[in-house]
N, C-alpha and C positions, 0 to 999 in steps of 0.2 A: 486233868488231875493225874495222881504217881498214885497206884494202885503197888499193894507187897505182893510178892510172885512167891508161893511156895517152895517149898523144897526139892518136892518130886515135879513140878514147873520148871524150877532151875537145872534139874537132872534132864529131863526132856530137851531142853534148850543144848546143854552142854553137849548131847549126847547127838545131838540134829548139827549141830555147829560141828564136829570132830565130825563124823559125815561128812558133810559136804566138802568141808577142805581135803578129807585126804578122799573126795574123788575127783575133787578139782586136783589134785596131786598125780591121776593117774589120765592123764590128757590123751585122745585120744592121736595115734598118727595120723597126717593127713593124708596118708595113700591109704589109709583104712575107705573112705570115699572112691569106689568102682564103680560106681554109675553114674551118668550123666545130671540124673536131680530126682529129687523126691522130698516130702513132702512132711514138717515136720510141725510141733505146738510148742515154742521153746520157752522157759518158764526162767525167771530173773529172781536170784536169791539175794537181796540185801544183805549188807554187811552191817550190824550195827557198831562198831567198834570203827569201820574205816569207812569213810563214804567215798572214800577215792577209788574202792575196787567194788564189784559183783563178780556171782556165780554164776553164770550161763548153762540150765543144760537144754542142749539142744533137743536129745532125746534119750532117753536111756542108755547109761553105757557112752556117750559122748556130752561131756561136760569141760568146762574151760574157765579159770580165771581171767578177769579181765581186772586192769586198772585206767582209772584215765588216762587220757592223750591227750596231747595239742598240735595241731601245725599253721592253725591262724596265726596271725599278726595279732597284736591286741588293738590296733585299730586296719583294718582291710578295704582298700578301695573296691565298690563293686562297680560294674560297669555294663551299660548294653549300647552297643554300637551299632550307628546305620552310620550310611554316607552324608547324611544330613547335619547330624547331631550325635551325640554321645552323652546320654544321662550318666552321673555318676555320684554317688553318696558313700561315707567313711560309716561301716558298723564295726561295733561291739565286738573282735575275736571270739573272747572270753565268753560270751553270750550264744553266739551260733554251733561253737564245740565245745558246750555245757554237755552235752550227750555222746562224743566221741570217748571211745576205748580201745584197748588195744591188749591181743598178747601178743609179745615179741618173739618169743621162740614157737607159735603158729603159724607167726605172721598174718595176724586176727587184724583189724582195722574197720571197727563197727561203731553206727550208729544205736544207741539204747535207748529210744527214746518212749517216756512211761505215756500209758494211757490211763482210758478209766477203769478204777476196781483193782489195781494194783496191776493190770497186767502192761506188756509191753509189744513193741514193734522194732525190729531188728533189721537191719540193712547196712551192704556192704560186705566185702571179704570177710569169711571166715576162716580163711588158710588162702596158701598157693592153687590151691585149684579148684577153689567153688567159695560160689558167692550165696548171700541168703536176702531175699525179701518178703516183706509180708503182704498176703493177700486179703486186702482191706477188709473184704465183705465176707469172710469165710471165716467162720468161731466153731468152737467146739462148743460142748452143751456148759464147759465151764467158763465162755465165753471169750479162753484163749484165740487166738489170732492166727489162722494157720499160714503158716511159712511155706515158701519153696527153698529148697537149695540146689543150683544149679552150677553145672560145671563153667568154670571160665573158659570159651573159645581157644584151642590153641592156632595160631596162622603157620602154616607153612611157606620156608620162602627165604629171602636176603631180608635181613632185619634194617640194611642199610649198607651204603660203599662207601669206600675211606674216600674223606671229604678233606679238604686243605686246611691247612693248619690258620686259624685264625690272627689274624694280627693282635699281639698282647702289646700294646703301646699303655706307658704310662701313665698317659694323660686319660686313657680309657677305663686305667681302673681307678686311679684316682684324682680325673679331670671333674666330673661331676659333683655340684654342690653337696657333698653331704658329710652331715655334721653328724658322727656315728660312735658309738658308745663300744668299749670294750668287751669283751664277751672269752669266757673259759672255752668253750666250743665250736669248732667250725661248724657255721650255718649259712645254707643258701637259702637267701631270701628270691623267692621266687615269685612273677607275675604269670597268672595262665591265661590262653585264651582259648575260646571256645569259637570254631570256627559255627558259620552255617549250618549244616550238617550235623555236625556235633548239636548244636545248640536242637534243633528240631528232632532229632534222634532221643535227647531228654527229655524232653516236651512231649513226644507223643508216647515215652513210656511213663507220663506222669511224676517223673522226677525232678526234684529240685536240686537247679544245677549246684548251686554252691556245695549244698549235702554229698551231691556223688561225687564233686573234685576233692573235699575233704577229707572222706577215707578212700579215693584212688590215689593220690597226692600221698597219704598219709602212708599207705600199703608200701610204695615207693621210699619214702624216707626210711620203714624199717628196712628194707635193704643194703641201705646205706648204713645202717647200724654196725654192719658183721666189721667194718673197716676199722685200723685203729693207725691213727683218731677216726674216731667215729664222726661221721656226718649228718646232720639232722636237716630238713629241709621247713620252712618258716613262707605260707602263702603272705604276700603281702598284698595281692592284687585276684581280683579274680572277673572278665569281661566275656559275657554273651555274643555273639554276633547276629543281629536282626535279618540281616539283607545278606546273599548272596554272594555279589560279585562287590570285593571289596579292596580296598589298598593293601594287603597285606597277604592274598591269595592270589596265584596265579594257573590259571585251568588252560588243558589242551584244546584243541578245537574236536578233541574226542569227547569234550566234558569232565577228565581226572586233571588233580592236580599235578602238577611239574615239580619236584621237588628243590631240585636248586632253584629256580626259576623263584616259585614259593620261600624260600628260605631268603633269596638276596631280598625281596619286598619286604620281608617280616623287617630285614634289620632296616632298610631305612623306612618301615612304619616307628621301629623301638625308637629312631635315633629322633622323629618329630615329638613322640609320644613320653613327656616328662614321669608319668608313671613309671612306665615299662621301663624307659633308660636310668632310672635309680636303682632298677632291680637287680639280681646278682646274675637272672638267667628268666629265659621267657617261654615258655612253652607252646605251642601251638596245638590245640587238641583238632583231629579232625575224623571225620567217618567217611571221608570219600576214599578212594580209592589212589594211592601215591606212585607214580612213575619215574622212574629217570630217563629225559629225554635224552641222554648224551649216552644212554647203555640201552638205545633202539626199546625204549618205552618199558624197559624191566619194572615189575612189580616190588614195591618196597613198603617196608612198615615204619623207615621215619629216616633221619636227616638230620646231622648236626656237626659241626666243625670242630676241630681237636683244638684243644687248649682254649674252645674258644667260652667259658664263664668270665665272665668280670669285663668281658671285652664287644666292640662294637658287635662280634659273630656271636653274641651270648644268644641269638634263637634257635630253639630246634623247633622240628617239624615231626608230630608221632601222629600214627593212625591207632584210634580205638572204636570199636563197635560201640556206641555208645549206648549207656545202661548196662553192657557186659563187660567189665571192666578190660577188655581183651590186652588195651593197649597197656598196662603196668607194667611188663615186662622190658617192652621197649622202650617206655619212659626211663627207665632205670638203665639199659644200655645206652642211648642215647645221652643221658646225663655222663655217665661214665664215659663219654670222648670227651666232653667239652675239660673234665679233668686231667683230659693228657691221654687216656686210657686207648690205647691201639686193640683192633681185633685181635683175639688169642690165637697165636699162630704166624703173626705177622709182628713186623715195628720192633717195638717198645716191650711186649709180649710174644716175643716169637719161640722163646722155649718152652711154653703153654701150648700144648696142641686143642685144636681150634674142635676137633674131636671128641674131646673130653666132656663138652656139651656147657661149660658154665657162661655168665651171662653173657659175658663178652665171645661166643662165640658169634660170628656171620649170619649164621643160621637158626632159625627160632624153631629148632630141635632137640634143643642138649638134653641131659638127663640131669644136668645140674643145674637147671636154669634159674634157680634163688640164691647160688652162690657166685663170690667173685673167685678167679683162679689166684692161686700165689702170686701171677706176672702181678695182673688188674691191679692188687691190695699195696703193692711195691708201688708201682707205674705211680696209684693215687698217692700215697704215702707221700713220695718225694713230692711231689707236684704241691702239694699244702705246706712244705716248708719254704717254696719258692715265692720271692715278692709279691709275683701275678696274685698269688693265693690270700693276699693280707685282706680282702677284700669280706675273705668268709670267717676272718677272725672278729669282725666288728660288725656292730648293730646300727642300721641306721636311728636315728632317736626320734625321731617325726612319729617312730611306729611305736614308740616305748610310754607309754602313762604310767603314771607313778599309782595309778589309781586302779590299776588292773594287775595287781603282783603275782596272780596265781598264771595268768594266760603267759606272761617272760619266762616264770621259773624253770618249767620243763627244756627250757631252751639252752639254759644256762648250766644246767645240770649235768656234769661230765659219770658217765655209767665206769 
């Protein structure tokens, strides 16, 4: 039943609502965050006027707008692989990132997901350098849900060597059956897999996979935002790995994997694998430890071929601690070869000094590690007005329901 609200009711509201928005207005920085992690009760304020956004505050004095997100497909193949068999079933996008949000100039990438008594559960990036989860069993006496938030790991080291330029053959980008719908915005539809490793790395921190590639994925895509045209990324696939030793990994007789070695497997696993070779680019998530054997066993954080999206070379290879989303950053460099994108300091970017610390530096040090350098944003630029790139101008339609029009939109949506 519609109860009338008083006056001094309506005053109280008005006065709670101008609140909160202009402290959602006063965001906090994320280098305000100097500790490693601590321990927080975040409380979720309803919007009645938009249900596409909430207020988040984490704790006093640190509060955030969020609005919805998407980076599913509106239908997503999931998968879990052994060498036996491969289960596989189409869900619902729209359905699984009913709880995804985002702020873009935090670079926030969170699950909201409500519980009981109005409160909620939060997980996933909060910013560039800490992530937040909830600890199930631990309430306050108002039976809030207490949070950690914890810093994301930074690796020290080569993020990756210039790898050879991928073959862009025509037939690669549009030899493949697919009947694909026009689209205002470059989008790469992407397949991820989760290697071994990865996969049990989730598993024993009680995480469910698809949830943690949707806002690591999703963290990832807003980075590709700053670019113009801007680039959104669209999971269209997302696959478990059961067993170990599998077709698409190749391990040293030290037990790490081999990176090229690893990477030549991936592409002819993509090129048997009809999912993966409709996709626009294919990821490889793993937690072991990466080497390049050809650079006397050098430590690396991932592996991917230049120019190589759209094309037979469309695999990379990244390493992430899994559960600590460590590997985002490298996801995001690594993507940025397959667009053409040379290390800053060398190529294509050689008037960018590689110093300067932004993503495409070598080394997973910079000071501007959430930005692309001036080269990067040109290097990408061009490279989308090239043939090879017609690929990220269209939709495949397989993924498109006429019956899911909210999960498209955000895709189609030029900022």
């Amino acid at each position: 039943f519609c109860s009338e609200t008083s006056g001094y009711q309506q005053y109280i509201m008005f006065i709670t609502h101008v609140y909160f928005w202009s402290v959602a207005m006063a965001m906090w920085n994320p280098d305000q965050f100097t500790v490693e992690s601590f321990a927080a009760h975040p409380v979720v304020y309803e919007l009645k006027e938009n249900d596409q956004m909430k207020i988040v505050t984490i704790e006093p004095g640190r509060t955030m707008e969020l609005k919805r997100a998407s980076i599913l497909a509106p239908l997503i193949l999931l998968r879990d692989y052994t060498n036996d068999r491969t289960a596989e079933r189409y869900v619902n996008g729209a359905f699984y990132e009913r709880h995804l949000y985002e702020n873009a100039s935090l670079k926030a990438s969170l699950l909201v997901k409500p519980q009981r008594r109005g409160h909620y559960h939060i997980v996933g990036l909060i910013n560039s350098t800490h992530y937040i989860k909830p600890l199930r069993n631990q309430m306050d006496f108002m039976g809030r849900t207490r949070h950690v938030i914890l810093e994301i790991p930074s690796s020290t080291g080569h993020i990756c060597h210039n790898t050879i330029n991928a073959r862009s053959l025509l037939g690669e980008i549009f030899g493949f059956p697919r009947v694909k719908k026009q689209s205002g915005a470059h989008i790469i539809e992407a397949s991820i897999i989760s290697d071994y490793s990865h996969t049990k790395s989730l598993e024993m921190n009680s995480l469910d996979p698809l949830e943690y590639v949707m806002t690591y994925m999703h963290r990832v895509s807003l980075d590709f935002h700053q670019l113009k045209p801007s680039i959104k990324i669209m999971l269209t696939g997302y696959q478990t790995t059961l067993e170990e030793n599998v077709e698409y990994v190749n391990f040293t007789s030290s037990g790490v994997l081999a990176a090229m070695e690893t990477v030549v497997k991936l592409k002819n696993y993509v090129a048997r694998t009809k999912s993966h070779r409709k996709a626009d680019l294919v990821v490889l998530i793993t937690a072991c430890t990466i080497v390049a054997t050809e650079l006397k066993n050098t430590v690396m954080l991932g592996i991917a071929c230049n120019n190589g999206i759209c094309t037979e070379d469309k695999g990379i290879l990244v390493k992430d601690a899994g559960a600590r989303n460590s590997g985002v950053r490298t996801t995001t460099h690594e993507m940025a070869h397959t667009l053409g994108a040379d290390h800053d300091g060398v190529g294509n970017s050689a008037s960018c000094a590689a110093d300067d610390g932004y993503i495409m530096t070598p080394i997973d040090a910079g000071k501007k590690r959430d930005e692309f350098s001036v080269c990067t944003k040109k290097v990408i630029a061009t490279h989308l007005r090239k043939r090879r790139a017609a690929c990220l101008r269209r939709l495949t339609s397989r993924h498109i329901s006429p019956l899911l029009p909210r999960a498209i939109a955000p895709f189609l949506e030029e900022k």
